[in-house]
C-alpha positions in Angstrom: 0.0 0.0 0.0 2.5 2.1 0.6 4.1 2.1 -3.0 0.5 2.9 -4.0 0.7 6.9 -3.0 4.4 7.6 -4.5 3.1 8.3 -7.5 -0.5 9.3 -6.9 -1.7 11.1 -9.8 -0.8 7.9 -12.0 -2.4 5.4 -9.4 -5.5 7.8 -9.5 -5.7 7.7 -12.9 -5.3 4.3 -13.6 -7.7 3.3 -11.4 -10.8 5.1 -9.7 -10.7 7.8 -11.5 -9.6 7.0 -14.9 -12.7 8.8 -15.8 -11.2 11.8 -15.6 -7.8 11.2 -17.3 -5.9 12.2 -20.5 -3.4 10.4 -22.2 -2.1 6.3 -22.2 -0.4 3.5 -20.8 2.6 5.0 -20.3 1.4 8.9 -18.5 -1.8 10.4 -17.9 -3.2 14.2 -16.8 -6.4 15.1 -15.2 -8.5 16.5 -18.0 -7.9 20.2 -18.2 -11.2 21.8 -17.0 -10.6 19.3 -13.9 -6.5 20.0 -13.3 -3.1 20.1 -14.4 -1.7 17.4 -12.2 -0.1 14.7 -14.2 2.5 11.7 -13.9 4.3 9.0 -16.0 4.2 5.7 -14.9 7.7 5.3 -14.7 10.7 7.7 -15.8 11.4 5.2 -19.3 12.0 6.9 -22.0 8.6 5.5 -23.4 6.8 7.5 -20.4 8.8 10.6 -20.2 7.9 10.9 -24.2 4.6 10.3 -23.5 4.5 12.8 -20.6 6.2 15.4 -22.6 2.9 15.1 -24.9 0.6 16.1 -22.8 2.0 19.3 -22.0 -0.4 21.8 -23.5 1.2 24.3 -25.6 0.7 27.0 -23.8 0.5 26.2 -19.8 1.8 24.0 -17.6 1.1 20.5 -16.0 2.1 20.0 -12.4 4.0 16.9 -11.4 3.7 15.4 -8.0 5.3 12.5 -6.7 8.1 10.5 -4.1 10.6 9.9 -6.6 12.8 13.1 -7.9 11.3 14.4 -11.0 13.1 13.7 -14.4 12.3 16.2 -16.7 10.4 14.9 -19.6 12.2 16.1 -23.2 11.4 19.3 -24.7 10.6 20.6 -21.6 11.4 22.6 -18.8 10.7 23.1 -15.3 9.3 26.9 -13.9 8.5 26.3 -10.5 10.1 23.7 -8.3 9.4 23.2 -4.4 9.2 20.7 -1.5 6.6 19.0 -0.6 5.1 16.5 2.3 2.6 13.7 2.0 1.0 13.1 5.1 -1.9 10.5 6.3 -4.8 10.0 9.1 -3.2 7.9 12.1 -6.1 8.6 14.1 -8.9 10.7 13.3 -10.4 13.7 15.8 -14.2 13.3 15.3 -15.6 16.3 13.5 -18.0 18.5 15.9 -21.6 18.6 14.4 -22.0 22.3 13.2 -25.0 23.5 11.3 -22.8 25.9 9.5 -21.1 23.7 7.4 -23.3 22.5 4.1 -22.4 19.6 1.1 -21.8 22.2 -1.9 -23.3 21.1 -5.5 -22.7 21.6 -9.0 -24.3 25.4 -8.4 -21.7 26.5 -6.1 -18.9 25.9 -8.6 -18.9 29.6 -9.3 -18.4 30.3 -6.2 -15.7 27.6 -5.0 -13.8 28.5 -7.8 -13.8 32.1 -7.2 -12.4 31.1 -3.8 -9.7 28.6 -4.8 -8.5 31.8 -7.1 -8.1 33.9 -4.8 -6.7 32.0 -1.8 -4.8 29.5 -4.2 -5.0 26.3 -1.9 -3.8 24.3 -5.0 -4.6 23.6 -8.4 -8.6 24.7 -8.9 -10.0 24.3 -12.1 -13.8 25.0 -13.3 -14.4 21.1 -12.6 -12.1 20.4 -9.9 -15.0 19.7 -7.3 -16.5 17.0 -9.6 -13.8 15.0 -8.3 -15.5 14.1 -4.9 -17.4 15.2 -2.1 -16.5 19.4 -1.4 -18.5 21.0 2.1 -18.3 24.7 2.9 -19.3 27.5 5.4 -20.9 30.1 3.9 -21.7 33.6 5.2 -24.9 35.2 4.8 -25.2 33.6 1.7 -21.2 33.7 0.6 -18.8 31.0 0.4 -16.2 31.7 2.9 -14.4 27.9 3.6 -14.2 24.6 2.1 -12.6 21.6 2.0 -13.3 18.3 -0.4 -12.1 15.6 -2.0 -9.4 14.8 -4.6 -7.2 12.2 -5.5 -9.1 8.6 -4.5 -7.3 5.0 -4.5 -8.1 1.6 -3.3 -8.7 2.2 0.4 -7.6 6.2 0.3 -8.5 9.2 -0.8 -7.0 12.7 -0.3 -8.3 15.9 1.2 -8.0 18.9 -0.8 -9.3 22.5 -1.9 -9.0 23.7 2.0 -9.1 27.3 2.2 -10.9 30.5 3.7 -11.7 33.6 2.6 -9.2 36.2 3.9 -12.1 38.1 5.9 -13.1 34.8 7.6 -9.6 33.7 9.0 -9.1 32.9 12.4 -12.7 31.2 13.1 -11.0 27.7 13.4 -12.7 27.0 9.8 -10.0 25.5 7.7 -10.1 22.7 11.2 -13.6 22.6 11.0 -13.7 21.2 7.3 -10.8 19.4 7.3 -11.9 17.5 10.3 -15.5 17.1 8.5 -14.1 15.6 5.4 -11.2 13.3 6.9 -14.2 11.7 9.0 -16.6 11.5 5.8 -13.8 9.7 4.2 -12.6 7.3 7.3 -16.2 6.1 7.9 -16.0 5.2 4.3 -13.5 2.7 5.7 -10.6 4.3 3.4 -7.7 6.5 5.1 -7.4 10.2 4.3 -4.5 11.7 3.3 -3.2 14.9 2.2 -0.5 16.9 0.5 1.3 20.2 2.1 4.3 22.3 0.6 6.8 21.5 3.1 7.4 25.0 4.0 3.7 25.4 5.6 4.4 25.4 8.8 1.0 26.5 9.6 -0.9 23.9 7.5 1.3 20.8 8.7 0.6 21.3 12.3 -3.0 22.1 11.8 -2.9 18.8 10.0 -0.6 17.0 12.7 -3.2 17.9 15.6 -6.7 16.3 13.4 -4.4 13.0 13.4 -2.3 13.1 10.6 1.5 12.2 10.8 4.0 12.9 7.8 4.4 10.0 5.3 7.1 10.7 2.9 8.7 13.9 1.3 7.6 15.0 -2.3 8.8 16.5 -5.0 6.7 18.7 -7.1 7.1 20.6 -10.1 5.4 22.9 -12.8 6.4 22.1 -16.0 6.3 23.6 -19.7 7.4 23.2 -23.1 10.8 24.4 -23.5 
């Protein structure tokens, strides 16, 4: 199981949510309007071609994985950075709050308005169609979520946390993460997450709702040269 999550974005792909994938056997890509998170199976050369041919022409895809990245050819890499997988060792139960709501298919405005301007991650128009999203709203205004990404036999990662700058410091961001990792665990599958490895913030927030750090991860935006 553990080998399962070092390359995630493939394993996704491959498997439960090959629905939502671009490309072969040898590298696959979320569809655009869902992401740019894509991975070869392996660094071949067969692979690394492949992956090189999904980069869009104008754009980037971002690669996300254990292993260091090689870079496909014909391409380069414009953002590099450290990363940390972490997953559930125990989960804190979530409090019931009436405040927090299951968001649908008409608040996809709205979320993605949010994941633009607080930038939790990659948000595309169809990014919540990957799996279950909850928010808080605000008279009426989106001000949290968190939701589902990535999904694997027996895991699936939290994602798309964030707040609204003029509703930070309400313990939000703990709220929905705690929602979600229980929605998943009484699934019976484990949550996990990924964190840039210089969010200090985010990884304790993560390390006191149970999670513990898995493995390090390399991650990197990449473009045609």
């Amino acid at each position: 199981m553990s080998k399962l999550l070092e390359r995630p974005v493939w394993t996704a792909l491959v498997s439960r949510q090959a629905g939502f994938a671009d490309g072969g056997l040898h590298a696959r890509r979320f569809v655009p309007d869902v992401g740019p998170l894509a991975s070869a199976r392996d660094d071949s050369p067969e692979s690394l071609l492949a992956l090189a041919e999904l980069v869009p022409q104008t754009g980037t895809l971002l690669l996300l994985q254990a292993d260091p990245i090689v870079m496909p050819p014909g391409c380069v890499a414009v953002t590099t950075a450290a990363g940390v997988q972490m997953k559930a060792s125990r989960i804190v139960d979530a409090p019931v709050d009436d405040r927090i709501e299951r968001l649908t298919e008409a608040d996809a405005p709205a979320m993605l308005a949010l994941a633009t301007l607080t930038k939790p991650g990659p948000f595309a128009a169809r990014t919540s169609s990957l799996g279950e999203f909850w928010g808080v709203k605000d008279r009426g205004v989106l001000v949290a979520m968190a939701g589902e990404r990535m999904k694997h036999a027996g895991f699936t990662e939290i994602s798309g946390v964030c707040t609204h700058p003029d509703a930070r410091g309400r313990g939000l961001a703990r709220l929905l993460s705690a929602w979600v990792a229980s929605r998943i665990a009484a699934r019976g599958e484990t949550p996990y997450l990924h964190a840039y490895a210089s969010n200090d913030a985010a990884i304790e927030l993560y390390r006191s709702l149970g999670f513990t750090l898995h493995r390090a991860m390399y991650v990197a935006a990449i473009a045609r040269a």
